[in-house]
C-alpha positions, 0 to 999 in steps of 0.5 A, spaced: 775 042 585 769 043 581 767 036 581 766 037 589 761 042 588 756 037 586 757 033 591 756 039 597 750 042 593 746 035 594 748 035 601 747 042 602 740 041 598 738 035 602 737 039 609 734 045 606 729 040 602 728 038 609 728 044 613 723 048 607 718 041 608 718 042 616 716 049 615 711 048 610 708 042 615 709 046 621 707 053 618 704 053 612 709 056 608 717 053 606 719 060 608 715 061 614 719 059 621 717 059 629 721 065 630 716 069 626 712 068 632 715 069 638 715 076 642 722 076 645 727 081 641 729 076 636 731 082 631 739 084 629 742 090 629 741 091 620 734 090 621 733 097 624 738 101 621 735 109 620 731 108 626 731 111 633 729 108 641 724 113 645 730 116 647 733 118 641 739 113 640 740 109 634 737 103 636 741 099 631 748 103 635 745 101 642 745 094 640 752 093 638 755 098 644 750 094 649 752 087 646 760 089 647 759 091 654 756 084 656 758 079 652 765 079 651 766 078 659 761 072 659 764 069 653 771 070 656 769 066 662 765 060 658 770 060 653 778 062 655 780 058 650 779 065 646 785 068 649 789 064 647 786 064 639 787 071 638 794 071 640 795 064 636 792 069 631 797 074 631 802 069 632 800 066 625 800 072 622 806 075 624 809 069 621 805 069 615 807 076 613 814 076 615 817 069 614 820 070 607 821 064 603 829 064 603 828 063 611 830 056 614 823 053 615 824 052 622 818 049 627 815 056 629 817 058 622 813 052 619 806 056 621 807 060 615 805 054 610 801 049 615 795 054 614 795 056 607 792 063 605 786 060 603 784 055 609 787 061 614 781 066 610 775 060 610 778 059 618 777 068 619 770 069 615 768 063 620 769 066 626 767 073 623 760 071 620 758 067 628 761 073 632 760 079 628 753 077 626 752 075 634 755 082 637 748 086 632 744 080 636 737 084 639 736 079 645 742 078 647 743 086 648 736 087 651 734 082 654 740 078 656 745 083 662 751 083 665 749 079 670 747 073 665 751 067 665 756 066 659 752 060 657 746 064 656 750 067 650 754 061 648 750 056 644 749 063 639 757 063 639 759 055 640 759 055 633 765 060 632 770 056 636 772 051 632 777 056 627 779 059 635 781 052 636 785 050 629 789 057 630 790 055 638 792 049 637 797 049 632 801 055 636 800 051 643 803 044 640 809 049 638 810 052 646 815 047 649 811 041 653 813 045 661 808 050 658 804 046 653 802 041 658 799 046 664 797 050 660 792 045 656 791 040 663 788 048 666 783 048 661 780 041 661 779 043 669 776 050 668 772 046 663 770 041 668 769 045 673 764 050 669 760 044 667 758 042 674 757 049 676 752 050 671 749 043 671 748 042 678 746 049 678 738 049 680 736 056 678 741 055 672 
């Protein structure tokens, strides 16, 4: 384990060398970034903590509560496969919690040791750092509204998917094929169909 560290700092350091270089030719600073210079609200909910709107309210508050009330709707519609990661979810915790070891390790009760604690914890701090960072995100609660499309949202969550997708689909593989196969193949088709809407979409 400890001789990957190296290997994943040089990875690591290597684009951060690269970003920090682009920054310093493009801003004239490493630290320096082009968000700095934008005059959308591009602030999270923890960068107002104590403060307080015209009217009172707790800015970082209404920040979460607006993104709360318009966000999961269009990410529902965007991404359905949400649905099924967050019972896939309870599934594998249920069977993580009570499937002792003493019990025959059966095809649902094999969830238990298919995602082991470690990998099932990295896969819940994902999801967690994309989501819960996003829901405190100022632009997409104040500029962004109900009637936004889910894809005005959706490349801020896109890269809180893939834990969603692993837990989904190892529960998914686990129905029986007549529930497996429609269930699948009525994805793939709202994909499709979501794609073409917004891409022949004009005013999209």
């Amino acid at each position: 384990m400890l001789w990957e560290i190296p290997s994943v700092a040089l990875g690591a350091g290597i684009m951060a060398a690269g970003l920090l270089l682009y920054n310093y030719h493009v801003f004239g600073s490493p630290l320096d970034y082009g968000y700095h210079y934008t005059v959308m609200p591009v602030k999270f909910a923890y960068q107002y903590l104590g403060q307080v709107n015209s009217a009172g309210q707790s800015i970082p508050i209404k920040i979460i509560t607006d993104n709360l009330k318009n966000v999961p709707q269009a990410l529902i519609t965007g991404f359905p496969i949400l649905i099924i990661g967050v019972v896939a979810f309870f599934v594998v915790m249920y069977f993580k919690f009570f499937h002792k070891k003493d019990q025959p390790n059966g095809y649902w009760n094999s969830l238990r040791d298919e995602l082991p604690w470690d990998r099932l914890l990295a896969l819940i701090g994902w999801f967690l750092s994309v989501y819960v960072l996003y829901m405190m995100y100022e632009f997409t609660a104040e500029y962004l509204n109900e009637a936004a499309s889910f894809f005005r949202y959706a490349r801020y969550y896109l890269p809180g998917l893939f834990p969603v997708a692993i837990v989904a689909a190892l529960v998914v593989a686990r129905l029986p094929k007549k529930f497996c196969i429609p269930l699948v193949a009525a994805i793939v088709v709202a994909g499709v169909v979501l794609y073409f809407q917004v891409a022949l979409n004009p005013h999209a």
